[in-house]
C-alpha positions in Angstrom: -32.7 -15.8 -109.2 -34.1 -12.7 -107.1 -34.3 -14.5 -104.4 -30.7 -16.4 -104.7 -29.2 -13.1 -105.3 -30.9 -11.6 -101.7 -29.5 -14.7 -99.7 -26.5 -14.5 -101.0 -26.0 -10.7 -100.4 -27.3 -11.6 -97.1 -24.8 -14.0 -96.2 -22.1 -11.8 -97.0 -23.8 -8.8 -95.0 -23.8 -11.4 -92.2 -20.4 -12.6 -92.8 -19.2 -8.5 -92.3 -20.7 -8.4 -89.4 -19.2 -11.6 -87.7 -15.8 -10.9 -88.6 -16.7 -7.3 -87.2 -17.6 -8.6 -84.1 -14.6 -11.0 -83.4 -12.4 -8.1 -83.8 -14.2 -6.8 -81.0 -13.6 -9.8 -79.0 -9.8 -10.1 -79.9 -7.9 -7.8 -77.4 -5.5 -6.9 -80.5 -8.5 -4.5 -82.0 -10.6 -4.0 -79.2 -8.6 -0.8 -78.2 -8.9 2.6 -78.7 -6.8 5.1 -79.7 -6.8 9.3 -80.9 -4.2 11.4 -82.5 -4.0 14.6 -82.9 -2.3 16.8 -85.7 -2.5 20.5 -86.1 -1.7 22.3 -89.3 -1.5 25.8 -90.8 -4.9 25.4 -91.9 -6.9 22.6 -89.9 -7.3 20.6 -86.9 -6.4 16.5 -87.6 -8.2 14.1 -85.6 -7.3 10.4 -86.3 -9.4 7.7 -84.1 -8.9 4.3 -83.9 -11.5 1.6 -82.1 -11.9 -2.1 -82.4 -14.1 -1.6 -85.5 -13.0 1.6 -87.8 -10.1 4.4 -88.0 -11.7 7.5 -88.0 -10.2 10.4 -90.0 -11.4 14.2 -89.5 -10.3 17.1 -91.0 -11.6 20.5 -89.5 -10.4 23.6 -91.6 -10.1 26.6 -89.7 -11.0 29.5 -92.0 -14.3 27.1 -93.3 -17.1 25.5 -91.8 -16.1 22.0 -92.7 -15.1 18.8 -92.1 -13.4 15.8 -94.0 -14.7 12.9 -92.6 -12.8 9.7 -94.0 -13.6 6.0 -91.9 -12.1 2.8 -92.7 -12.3 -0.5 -91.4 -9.4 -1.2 -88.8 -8.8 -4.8 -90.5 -7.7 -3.3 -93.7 -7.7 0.5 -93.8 -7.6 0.3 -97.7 -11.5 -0.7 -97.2 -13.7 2.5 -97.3 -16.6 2.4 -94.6 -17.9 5.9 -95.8 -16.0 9.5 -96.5 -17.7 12.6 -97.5 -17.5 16.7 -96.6 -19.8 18.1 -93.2 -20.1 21.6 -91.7 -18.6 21.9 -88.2 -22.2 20.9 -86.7 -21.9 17.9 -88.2 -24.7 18.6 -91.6 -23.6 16.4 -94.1 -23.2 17.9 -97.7 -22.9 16.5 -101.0 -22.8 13.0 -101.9 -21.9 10.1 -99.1 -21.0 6.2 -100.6 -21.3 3.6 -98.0 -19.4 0.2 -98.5 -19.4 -3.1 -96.8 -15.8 -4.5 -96.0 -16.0 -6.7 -98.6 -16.7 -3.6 -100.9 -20.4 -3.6 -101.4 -22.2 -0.9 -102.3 -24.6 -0.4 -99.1 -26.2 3.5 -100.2 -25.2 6.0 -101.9 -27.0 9.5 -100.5 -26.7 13.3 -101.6 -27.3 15.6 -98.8 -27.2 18.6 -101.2 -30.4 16.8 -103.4 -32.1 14.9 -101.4 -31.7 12.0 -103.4 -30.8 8.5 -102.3 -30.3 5.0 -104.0 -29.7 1.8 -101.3 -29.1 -2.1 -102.1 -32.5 -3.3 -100.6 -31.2 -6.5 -100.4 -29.4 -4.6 -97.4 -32.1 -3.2 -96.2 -35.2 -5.3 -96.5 -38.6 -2.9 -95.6 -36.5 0.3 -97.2 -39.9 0.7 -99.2 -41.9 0.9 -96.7 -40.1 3.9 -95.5 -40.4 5.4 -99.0 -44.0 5.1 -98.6 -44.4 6.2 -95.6 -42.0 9.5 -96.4 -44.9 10.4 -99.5 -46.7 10.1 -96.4 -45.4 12.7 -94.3 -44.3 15.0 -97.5 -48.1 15.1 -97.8 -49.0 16.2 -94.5 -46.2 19.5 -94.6 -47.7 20.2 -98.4 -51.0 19.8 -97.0 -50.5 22.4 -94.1 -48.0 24.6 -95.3 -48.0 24.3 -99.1 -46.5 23.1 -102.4 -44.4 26.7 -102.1 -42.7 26.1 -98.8 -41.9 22.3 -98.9 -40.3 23.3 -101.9 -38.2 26.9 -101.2 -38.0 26.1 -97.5 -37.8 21.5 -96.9 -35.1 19.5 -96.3 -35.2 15.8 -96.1 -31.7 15.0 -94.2 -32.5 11.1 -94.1 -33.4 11.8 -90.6 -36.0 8.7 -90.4 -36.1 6.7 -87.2 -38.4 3.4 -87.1 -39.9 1.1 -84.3 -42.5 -1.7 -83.4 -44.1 -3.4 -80.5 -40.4 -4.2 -79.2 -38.6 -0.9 -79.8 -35.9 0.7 -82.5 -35.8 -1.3 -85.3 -33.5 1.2 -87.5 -33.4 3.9 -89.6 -33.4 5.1 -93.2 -29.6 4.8 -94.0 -29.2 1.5 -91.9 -30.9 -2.4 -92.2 -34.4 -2.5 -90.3 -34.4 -5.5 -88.2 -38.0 -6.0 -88.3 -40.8 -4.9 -90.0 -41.7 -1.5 -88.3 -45.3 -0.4 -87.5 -43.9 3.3 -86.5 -42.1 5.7 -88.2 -40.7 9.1 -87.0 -39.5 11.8 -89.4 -37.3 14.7 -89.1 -37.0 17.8 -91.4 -34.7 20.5 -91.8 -35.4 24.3 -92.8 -33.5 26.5 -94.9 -34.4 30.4 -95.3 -32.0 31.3 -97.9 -28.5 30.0 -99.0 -27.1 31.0 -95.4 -29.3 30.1 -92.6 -30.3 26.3 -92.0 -32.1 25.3 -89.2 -32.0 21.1 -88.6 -35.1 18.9 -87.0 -37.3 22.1 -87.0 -40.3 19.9 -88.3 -41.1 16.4 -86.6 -43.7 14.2 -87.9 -45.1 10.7 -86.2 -46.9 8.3 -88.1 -48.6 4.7 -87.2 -48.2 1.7 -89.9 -51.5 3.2 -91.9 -49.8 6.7 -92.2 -51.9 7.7 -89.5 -50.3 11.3 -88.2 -49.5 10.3 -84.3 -49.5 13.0 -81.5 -46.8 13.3 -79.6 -46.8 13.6 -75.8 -43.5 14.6 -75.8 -44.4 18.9 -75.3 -40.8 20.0 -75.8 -40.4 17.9 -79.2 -40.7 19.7 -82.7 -43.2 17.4 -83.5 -46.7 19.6 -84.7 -48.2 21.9 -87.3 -48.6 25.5 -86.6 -52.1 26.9 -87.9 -51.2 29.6 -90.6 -52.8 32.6 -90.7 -51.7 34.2 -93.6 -52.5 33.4 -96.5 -49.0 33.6 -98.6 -47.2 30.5 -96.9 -43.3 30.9 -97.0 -40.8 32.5 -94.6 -40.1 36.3 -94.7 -37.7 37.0 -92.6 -33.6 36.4 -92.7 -31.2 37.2 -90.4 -30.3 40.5 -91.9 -34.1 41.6 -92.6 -34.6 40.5 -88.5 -31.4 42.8 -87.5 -32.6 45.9 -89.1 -36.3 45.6 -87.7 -34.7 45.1 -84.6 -32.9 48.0 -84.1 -36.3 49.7 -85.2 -37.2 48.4 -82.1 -34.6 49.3 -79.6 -31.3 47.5 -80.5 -28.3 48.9 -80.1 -25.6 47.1 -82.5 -22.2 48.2 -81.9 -19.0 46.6 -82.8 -18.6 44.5 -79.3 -22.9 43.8 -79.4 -23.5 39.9 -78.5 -26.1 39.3 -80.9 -27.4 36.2 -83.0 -30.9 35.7 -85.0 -32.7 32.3 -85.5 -35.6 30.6 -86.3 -37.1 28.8 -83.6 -40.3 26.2 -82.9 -42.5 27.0 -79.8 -44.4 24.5 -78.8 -47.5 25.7 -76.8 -48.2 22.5 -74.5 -50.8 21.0 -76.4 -51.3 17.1 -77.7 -53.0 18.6 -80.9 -52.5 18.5 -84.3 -51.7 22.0 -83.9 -49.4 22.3 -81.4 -46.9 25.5 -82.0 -45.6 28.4 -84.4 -42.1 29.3 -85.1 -41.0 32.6 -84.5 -38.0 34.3 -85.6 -35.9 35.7 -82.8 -32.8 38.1 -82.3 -31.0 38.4 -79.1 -28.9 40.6 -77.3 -26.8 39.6 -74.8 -26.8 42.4 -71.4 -25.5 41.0 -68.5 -23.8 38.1 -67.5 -24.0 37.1 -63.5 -21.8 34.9 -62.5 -22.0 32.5 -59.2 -18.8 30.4 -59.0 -18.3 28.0 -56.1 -15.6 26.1 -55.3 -16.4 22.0 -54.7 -20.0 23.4 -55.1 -22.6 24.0 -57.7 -22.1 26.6 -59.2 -24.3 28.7 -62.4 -23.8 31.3 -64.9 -27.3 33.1 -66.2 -26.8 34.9 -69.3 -30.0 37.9 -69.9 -30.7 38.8 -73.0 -33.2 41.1 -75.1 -35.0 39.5 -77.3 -36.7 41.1 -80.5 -39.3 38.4 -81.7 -40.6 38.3 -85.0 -43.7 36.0 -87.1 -41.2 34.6 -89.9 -44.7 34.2 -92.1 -44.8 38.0 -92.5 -41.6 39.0 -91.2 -44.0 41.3 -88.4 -42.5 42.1 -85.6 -44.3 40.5 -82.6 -42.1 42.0 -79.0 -39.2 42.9 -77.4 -38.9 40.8 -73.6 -36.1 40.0 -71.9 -35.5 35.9 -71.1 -32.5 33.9 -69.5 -30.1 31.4 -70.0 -28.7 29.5 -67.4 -25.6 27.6 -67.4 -25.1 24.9 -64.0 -22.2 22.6 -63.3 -20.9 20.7 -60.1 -18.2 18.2 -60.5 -19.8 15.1 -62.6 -22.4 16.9 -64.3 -23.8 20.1 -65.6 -26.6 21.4 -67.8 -27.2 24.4 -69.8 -30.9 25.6 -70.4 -32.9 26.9 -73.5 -34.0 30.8 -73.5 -36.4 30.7 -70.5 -38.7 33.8 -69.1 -36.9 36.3 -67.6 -39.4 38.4 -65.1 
């Protein structure tokens, strides 16, 4: 009966996807559309493609986002609808549907907690297993204390094998995977949340994988003290910095945030996160017509150890913005000499 029950969830899975894709093919659906509403209080973005019409919601006095998407066939069938900041962090509880109505997960961003059909999602338990791996590895290094006060599993799990991407945690794997890559978020207090600060790589055995990648999130940092959660908040980081030399006025360009610095090694150890605060100085501007053309933004930046909340330097570092006509680029905080 297990088994009957899988094939015939299957079928209709299948089904979903074939009518799906003859939309696409039939000229009728296949094109897209976006209006756009403005109100006393949000923004209105309505988006219609061959598959789904896309509602969003942006308030203008909140960080958030409505998020509503149906199928384009029948709009009175839910895809998935729930509330996300204006950086797109999902909160609360999210319901996923198929067209024909069933339930494909139900998630709560708030929690953590998660409940999918696995006869959607055939190998979902494998990811479980390999997440108790990787929950292991942060407790391990950093302690039952920080996964707890400062962890947050997002649902950001990718998986591959031989062959590729074979899916993730919130959609059907296509194969069985033999790779698994996991993303956490960080949270110092109710306010500041930090996504993908902690990446972790592991092989089919739950064998932690070294990334080559030297710009990636993905590493430990080697703690040295011996108390192992984050001291340091925006607000503690503002007044240590103008201990230091900052000068906050009412027109002061000035942000705080945690950051992971990777120090360009393919070891287990591999960076250490730093709080910093900048200060923008100077902005020189080099603006050429039918050329490229760049903006570099200095800062000063006051640099903390978010372990002890220490304060580690003042420098000064860059960021440069480039454009020509079909592309552009804008760089991370770079070395300013």
């Amino acid at each position: 009966m297990k088994y009957t029950y899988y094939f015939v969830e299957k079928f209709k899975f299948v089904i979903s996807l074939i009518v799906l894709y003859l939309l696409v093919c039939n000229p009728v659906y296949s094109q897209f559309s976006e209006e756009k509403i403005e109100t006393d209080s949000s923004n209105i973005s309505i988006i219609r493609n061959s598959l789904y019409r896309v509602y969003n919601e942006e308030y203008k006095y909140k960080d958030l986002i409505w998020r509503s998407v149906r199928y384009i066939i029948d709009t009175t069938k839910l895809l998935h609808e729930g509330w996300a900041t204006k950086d797109w962090r999902y909160l609360g509880t999210w319901n996923e549907y198929l067209i024909d109505g069933t339930p494909a997960y139900t998630v709560d961003y708030d929690k953590g907690s998660w409940f999918v059909n696995e006869r959607l999602f055939p190998h979902h338990d494998i990811l479980v297993k390999m997440k108790l791996v990787a929950d292991s590895l942060i407790v391990a290094v950093y302690g039952q204390d920080f996964y707890n006060n400062h962890i947050h599993f997002a649902f950001k799990c990718s998986a591959y094998d031989d062959a590729g991407y074979v899916g993730n945690w919130l959609e059907p794997l296509e194969r069985k995977p033999n790779e698994f890559s996991f993303r956490y978020d960080i949270k110092l207090d109710s306010i500041e949340y930090y996504q993908n600060m902690v990446g972790i790589s592991l092989d089919e055995k739950g064998n932690y994988i070294v990334e080559d990648d030297i710009y990636s999130n993905f590493g430990f940092e080697k703690v040295q003290s011996a108390n192992k959660v984050f001291h340091i908040n925006k607000r503690l980081a503002l007044e240590k910095s103008k201990e230091n030399g900052l000068n906050l006025t009412d027109s002061s360009e000035v942000s705080g945030f945690l950051r992971w610095e990777k120090n360009r090694s393919k070891t287990f150890y591999s960076g250490s996160f730093k709080y910093n605060v900048t200060e923008l100085y100077e902005i020189i501007k080099d603006i050429k017509e039918n050329e490229r053309s760049r903006i570099t933004y200095r800062f000063y930046v006051y640099s903390f150890d978010p372990w002890t909340g220490d304060f580690l330097e003042k420098k000064k570092m860059k960021k440069i913005a480039e454009w020509e006509k079909f592309s552009g680029s804008t760089s991370g905080l770079l070395p300013d000499e």
